[in-house]
C-alpha positions in Angstrom: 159.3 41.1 -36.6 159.5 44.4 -37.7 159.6 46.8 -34.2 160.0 50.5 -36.5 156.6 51.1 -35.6 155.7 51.4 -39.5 153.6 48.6 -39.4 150.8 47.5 -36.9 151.4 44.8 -34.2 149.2 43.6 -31.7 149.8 42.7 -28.1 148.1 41.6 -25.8 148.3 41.5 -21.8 146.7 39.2 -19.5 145.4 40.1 -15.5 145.0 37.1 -13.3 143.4 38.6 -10.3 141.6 37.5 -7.5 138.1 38.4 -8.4 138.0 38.2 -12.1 140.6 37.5 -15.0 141.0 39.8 -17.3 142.5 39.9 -21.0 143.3 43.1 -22.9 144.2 43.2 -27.0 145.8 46.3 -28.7 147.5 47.6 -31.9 150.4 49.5 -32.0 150.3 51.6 -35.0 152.7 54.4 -35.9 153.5 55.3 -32.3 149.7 54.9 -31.3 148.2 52.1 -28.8 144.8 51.3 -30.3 142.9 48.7 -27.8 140.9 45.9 -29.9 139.6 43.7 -27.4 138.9 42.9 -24.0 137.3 40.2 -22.4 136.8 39.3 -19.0 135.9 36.8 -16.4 134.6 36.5 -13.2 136.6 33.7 -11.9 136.7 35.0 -8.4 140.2 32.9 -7.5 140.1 34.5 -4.4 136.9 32.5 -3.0 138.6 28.7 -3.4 141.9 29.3 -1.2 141.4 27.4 1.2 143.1 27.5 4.7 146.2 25.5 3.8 146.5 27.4 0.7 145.7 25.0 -2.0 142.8 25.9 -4.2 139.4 24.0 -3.6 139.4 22.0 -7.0 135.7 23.8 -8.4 137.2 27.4 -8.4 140.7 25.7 -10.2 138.8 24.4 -12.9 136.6 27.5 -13.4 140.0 29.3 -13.6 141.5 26.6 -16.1 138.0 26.7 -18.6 138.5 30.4 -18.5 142.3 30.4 -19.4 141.4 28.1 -21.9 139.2 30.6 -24.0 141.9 33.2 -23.4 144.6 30.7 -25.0 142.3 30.3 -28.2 142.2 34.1 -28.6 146.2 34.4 -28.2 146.8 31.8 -31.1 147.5 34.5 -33.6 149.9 36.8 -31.1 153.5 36.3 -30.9 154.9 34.8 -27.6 157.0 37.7 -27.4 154.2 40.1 -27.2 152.4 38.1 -24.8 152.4 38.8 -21.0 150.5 37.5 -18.1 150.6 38.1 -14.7 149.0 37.1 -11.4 148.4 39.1 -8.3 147.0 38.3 -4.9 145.4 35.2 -4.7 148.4 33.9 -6.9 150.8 34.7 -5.2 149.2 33.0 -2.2 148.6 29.7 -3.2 150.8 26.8 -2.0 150.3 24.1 -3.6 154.1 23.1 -5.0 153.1 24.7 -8.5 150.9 22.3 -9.5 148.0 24.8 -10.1 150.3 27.2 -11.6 151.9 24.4 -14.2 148.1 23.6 -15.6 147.0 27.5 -15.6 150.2 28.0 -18.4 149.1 24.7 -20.2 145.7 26.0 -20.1 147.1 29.5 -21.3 150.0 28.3 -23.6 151.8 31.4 -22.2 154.4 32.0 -18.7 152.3 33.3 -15.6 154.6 35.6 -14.0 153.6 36.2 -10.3 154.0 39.7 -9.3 154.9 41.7 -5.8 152.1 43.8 -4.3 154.7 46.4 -5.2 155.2 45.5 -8.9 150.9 45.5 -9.2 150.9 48.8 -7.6 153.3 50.3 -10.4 152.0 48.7 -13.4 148.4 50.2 -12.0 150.2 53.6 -12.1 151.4 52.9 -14.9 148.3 52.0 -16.9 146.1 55.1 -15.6 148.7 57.3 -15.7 148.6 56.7 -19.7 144.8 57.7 -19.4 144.8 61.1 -17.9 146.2 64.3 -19.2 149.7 64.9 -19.6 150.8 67.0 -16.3 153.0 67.2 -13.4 150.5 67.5 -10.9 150.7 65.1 -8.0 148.4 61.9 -8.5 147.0 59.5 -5.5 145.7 56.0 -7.8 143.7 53.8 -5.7 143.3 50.2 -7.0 140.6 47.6 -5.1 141.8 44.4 -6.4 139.5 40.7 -5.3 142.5 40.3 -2.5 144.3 43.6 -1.9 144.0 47.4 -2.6 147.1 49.3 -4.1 147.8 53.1 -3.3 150.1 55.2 -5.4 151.4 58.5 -5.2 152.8 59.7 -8.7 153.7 62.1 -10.8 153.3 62.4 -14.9 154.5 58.4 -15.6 156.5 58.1 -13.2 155.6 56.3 -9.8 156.5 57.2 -6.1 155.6 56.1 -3.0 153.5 52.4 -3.3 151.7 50.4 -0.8 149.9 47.0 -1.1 147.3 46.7 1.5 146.0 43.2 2.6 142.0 44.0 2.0 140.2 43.5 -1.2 136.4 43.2 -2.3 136.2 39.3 -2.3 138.6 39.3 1.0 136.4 41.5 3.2 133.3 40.1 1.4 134.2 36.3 3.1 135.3 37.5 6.2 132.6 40.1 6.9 129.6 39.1 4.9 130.4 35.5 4.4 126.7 34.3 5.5 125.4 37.4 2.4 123.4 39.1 5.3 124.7 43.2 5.1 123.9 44.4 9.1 124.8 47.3 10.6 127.5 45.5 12.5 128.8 43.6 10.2 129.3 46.8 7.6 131.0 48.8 10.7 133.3 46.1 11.7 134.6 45.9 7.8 134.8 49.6 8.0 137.2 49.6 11.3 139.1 46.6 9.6 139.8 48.2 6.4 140.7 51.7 8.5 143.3 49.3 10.7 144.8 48.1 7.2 145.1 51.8 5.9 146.5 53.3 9.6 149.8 52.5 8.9 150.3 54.5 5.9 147.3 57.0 6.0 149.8 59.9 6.6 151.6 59.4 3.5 148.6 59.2 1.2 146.1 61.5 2.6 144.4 64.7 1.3 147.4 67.5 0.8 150.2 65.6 -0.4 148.1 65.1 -3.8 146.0 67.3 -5.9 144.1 64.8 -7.6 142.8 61.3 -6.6 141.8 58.6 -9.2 140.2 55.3 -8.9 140.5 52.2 -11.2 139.6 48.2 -10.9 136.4 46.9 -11.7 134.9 47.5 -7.8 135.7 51.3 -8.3 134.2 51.4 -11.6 130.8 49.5 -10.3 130.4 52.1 -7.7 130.9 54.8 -9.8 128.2 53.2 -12.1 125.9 52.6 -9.1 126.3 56.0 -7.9 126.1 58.2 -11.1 122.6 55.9 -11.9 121.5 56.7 -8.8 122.0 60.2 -9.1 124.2 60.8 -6.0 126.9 62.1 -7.9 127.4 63.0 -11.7 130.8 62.6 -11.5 133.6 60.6 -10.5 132.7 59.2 -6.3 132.1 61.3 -3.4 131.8 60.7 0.4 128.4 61.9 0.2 127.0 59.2 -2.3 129.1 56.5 -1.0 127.2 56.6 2.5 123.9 56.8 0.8 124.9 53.8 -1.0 126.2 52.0 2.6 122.7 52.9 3.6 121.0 51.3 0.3 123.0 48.3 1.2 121.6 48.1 4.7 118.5 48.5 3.4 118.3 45.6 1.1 120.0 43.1 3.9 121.3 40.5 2.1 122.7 40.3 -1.0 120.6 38.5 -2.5 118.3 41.0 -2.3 120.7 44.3 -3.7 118.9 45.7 -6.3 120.7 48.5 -7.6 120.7 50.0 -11.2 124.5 49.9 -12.5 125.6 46.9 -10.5 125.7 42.9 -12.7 125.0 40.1 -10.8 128.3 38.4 -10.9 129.9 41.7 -9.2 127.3 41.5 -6.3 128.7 38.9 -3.8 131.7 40.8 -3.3 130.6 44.3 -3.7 129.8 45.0 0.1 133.3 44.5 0.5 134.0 46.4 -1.7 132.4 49.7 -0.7 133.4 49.2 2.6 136.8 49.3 1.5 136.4 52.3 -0.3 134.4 53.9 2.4 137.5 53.2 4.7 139.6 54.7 2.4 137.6 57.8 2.1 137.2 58.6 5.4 141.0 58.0 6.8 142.5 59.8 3.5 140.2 62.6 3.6 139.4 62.4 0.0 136.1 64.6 -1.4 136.1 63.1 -4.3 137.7 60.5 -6.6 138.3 60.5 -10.0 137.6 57.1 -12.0 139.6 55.8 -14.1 138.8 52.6 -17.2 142.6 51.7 -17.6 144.4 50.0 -14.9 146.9 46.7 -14.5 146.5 45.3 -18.0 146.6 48.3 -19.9 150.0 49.3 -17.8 151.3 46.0 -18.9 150.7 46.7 -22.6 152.3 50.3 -22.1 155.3 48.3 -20.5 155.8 45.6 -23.5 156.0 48.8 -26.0 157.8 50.5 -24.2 160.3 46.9 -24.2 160.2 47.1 -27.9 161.0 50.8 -28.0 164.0 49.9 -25.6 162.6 51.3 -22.4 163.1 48.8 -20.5 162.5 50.2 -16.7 163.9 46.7 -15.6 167.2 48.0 -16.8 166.6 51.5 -14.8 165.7 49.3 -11.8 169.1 47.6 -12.3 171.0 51.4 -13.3 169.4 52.3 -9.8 170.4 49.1 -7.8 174.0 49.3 -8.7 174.1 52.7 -7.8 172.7 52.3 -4.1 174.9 49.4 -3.2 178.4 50.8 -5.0 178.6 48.5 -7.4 182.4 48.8 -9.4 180.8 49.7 -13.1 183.7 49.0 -14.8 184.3 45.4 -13.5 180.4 44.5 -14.1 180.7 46.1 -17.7 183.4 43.6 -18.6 182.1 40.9 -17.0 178.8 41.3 -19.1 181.0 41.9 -22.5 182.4 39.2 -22.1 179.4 36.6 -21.1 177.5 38.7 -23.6 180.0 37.0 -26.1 179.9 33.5 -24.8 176.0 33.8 -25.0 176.1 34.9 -28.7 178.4 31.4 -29.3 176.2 28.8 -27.8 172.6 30.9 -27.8 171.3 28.0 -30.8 173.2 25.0 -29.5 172.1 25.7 -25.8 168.3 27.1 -26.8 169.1 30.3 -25.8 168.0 32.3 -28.4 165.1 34.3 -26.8 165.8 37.7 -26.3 164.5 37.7 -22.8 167.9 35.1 -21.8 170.2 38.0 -23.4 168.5 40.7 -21.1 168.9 38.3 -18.0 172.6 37.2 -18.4 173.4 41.2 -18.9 171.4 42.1 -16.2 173.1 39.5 -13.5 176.4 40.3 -15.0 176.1 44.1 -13.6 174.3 42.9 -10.3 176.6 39.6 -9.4 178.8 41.8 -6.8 176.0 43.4 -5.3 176.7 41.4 -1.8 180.2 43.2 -1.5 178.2 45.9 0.2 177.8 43.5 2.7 180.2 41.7 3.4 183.4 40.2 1.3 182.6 36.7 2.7 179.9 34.7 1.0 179.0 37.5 -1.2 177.2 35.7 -3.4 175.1 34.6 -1.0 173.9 38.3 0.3 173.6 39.3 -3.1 171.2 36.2 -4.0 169.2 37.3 -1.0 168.8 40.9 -1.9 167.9 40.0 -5.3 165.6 37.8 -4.4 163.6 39.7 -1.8 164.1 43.3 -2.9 161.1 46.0 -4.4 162.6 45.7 -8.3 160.6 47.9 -10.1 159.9 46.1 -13.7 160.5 42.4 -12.3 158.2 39.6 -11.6 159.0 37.4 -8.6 160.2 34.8 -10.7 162.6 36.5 -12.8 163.6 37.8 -9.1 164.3 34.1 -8.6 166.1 33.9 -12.1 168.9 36.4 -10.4 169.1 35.6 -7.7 169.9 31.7 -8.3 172.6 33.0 -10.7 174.2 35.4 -8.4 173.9 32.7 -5.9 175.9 30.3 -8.0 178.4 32.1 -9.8 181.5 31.2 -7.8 182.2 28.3 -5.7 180.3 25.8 -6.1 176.7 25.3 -8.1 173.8 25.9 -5.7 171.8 23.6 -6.8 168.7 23.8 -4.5 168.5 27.4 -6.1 167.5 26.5 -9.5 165.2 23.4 -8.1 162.9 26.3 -7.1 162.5 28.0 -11.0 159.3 26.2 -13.3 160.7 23.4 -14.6 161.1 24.9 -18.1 163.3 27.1 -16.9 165.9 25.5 -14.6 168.4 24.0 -17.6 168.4 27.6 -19.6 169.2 29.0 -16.4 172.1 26.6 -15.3 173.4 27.1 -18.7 173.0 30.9 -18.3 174.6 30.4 -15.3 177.5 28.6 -16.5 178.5 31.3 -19.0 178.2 34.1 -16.2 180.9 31.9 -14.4 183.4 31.6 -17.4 183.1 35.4 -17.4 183.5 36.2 -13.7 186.8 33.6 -14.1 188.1 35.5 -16.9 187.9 39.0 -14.9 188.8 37.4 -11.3 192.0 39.6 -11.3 189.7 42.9 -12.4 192.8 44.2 -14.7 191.6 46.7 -17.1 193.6 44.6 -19.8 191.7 42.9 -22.5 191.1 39.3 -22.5 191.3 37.0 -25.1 188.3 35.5 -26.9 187.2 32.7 -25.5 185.9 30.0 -28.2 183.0 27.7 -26.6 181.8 24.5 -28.0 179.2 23.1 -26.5 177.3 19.4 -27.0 174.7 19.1 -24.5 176.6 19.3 -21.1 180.0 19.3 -22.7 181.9 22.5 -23.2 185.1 22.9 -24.9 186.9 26.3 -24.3 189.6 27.5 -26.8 192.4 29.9 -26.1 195.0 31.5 -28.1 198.0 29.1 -28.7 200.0 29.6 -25.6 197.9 31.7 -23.8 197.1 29.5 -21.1 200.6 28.4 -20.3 201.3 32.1 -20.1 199.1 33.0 -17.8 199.0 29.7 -15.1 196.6 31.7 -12.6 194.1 31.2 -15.3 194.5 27.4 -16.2 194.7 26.5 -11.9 191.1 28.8 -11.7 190.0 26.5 -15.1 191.4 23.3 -13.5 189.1 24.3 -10.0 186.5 25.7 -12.3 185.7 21.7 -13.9 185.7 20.4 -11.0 183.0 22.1 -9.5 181.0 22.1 -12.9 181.4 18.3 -13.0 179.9 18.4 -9.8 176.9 20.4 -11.0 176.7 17.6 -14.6 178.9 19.9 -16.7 181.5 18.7 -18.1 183.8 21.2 -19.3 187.5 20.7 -21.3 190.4 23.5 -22.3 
């Protein structure tokens, strides 16, 4: 794979939402993003959760057939430039994995399931790269099927990000469930949505931005609706949007919207949707919004270039992280030399080639002390719970989990129950990763500037062999007692390890 740029490479990024899926090809070429392809469907996830929070089995199989034709598409794409993400709806469902497991067979890709916080940036992210170059101040609104995103940003960069609890297909069910639009039902959704937004309607309204912008396919319809209707030739105002609240009361039923602009498979859910908007209007104070045709997916094919140009903000998020909870640098650095080199010894032996294993191991190498900010006792277990329940910018909840259960377990003893949680393709690589990050921490336990020696690994399934220097060991009998405790707790964990 040749990442210069010289040559062109496609990518391609995949949106699981809760109203429709959506899949998004491009080229990079010399520097350039070129898009190729999109297709979409409307799966409306959202509408089969059921109260326990399985999936009613018709909407899952919709879901799976539509996967299925993405899958075919990705065929020719390399895994590595492959991502996929799910939002709302998939992050709610409970259901042990099961519907998660047949959407990635379906797919032949990893889902990653993404924080409200993590969808709100990547939205930035995408429709930041499709306005003008500027440092104005930016509010992006983003009505998802379950939830509605609002970000303040500037240029590229992000700030303040809120995921709100409302979406089209959300407020559609619970206010127009029976498809009648009254009067009282569209002012109850407005009040609802306006409780949703009270919280935070200080932060995002008119005068801490100079420009407001809209994306997701419910902005995008209204903004169709609107501009056919001639209520507004560009972008949305408060204006059209109640004469479009009184063209829905009008027709009374969805059945019976007819409005140039609008398909048919975006109809049952768009009273929802413009009564979200309308909330958001009215308690923002915004005039006028802005709409935008990038959003989630394109921001997560900005992201993968910007992996392969080594802009990774996951390692920013880390930079940042160590920072705010006074991590000691130097100790992290040599931890992660060192595991670093174990890696590069066993990465074909132990399958842990992918680059993506590399990236983690450094990564929980420079966090595994985070806890110490905390407390000195158990440290490794605060710092597994921060890891695992922090905003990381760049990071989907499970390589959250990925961390954490390695932070978790890298003294003491393993922490099984930790890596139970992780897909199942994942739990050995991540023991394994875990086990080098242990030999490392072992070899640095006395944080002496000093070098080490090179370690020598060996490994044979579960076996590990680990070579020192001749008479290293019996020169240094702190080492050989921590190696002595070290196997027994691995053997307790089905590694077997020998020195």
């Amino acid at each position: 794979m040749n990442d210069s740029g010289s040559s062109p490479q496609t990518y391609a990024a995949i949106d699981l939402g809760s109203n429709s899926f959506h899949m998004v090809v491009g080229r990079l070429d010399k520097e350039r993003l070129v898009l190729l392809d999109r297709l979409r469907d409307s799966v409306r996830l959202g509408e089969g959760l059921m109260p326990d929070k399985s999936l009613n089995p018709k909407v899952a199989k919709r879901a799976l057939a539509c996967l299925e034709r993405f899958g075919q598409r990705l065929r020719d794409i390399p895994p590595e430039r492959v991502r996929a993400v799910g939002t709302n709806t998939m992050r709610q469902i409970n259901d042990g994995g099961a519907f998660l497991r047949a959407a990635e067979n379906a797919l032949g890709h990893p889902i990653e399931i993404i924080s409200g916080d993590e969808e709100a940036r990547l939205v930035y992210l995408g429709v930041a790269h499709g306005l003008a170059v500027g440092n104005e101040t930016r509010l992006v609104i983003d009505i998802g099927g379950g939830s509605t995103e609002l970000i303040l940003g500037s240029g590229m960069e992000p700030g303040q990000r809120d995921s709100l609890h409302m979406g089209c297909v959300s407020m559609s069910r619970l206010m127009f469930s029976d498809g009648r639009i009254t009067e009282d039902a569209m002012n109850s959704a407005l009040l609802r949505a306006a409780l949703e937004v009270r919280p935070v309607r200080y932060a995002y309204r008119a005068g801490n931005w100079d420009r407001a912008v809209g994306s997701s396919g419910t902005i995008r319809s209204i903004r169709d609706v609107v501009k056919a209707a001639g209520w507004s030739e560009e972008g949305i105002t408060g204006e059209s949007l109640r004469k479009l609240r009184k063209k829905l009361l009008k027709a009374g039923h969805v059945d019976k919207i007819d409005l140039e602009g609008l398909s048919d498979e975006r109809r049952p859910v768009f009273p929802g949707g413009v009564a979200v908007l309308s909330a958001l209007f009215d308690s923002l104070k915004i005039e006028r919004l802005q709409v935008s045709d990038m959003a989630l997916r394109e921001g997560l094919l900005y992201e993968m270039i910007g992996y392969v140009k080594h802009q990774d903000v996951r390692q920013r998020t880390v930079d940042s992280v160590g920072r705010r909870f006074g991590i000691d640098i130097e100790q992290a650095r040599r931890v992660e030399m060192t595991a670093t080199a174990l890696l590069s010894q066993v990465a074909r032996d132990w399958e842990l080639d992918r680059g993506e294993y590399a990236r983690t191991l450094a990564w929980a190498s420079q966090l595994h002390e985070i806890g110490l900010s905390i407390s000195h006792s158990g440290f490794h277990r605060h710092g597994a719970y921060i890891l695992a329940n922090a905003d990381l910018p760049g990071f989907s909840r499970q390589q959250q989990a990925i961390l954490a259960a390695l932070v978790r377990s890298h003294r003491r003893k393993f922490a099984e129950a930790a890596f139970n949680e992780l897909p199942d393709y994942l739990v050995e690589p991540s023991r394994r990763l875990c086990v080098l990050l242990r030999l490392a921490v072992l070899m640095h336990r006395g944080r002496s500037p000093d070098a080490k020696p090179m370690l020598y690994l060996d490994v044979k399934g579960n076996r590990i062999k680990v070579s020192f220097p001749d008479d290293w060991l019996s020169d240094h009998p702190l080492t050989r007692a921590e190696l002595e405790r070290e196997a027994d707790y691995l053997e307790k964990a089905a590694f077997q390890l020998k020195f």
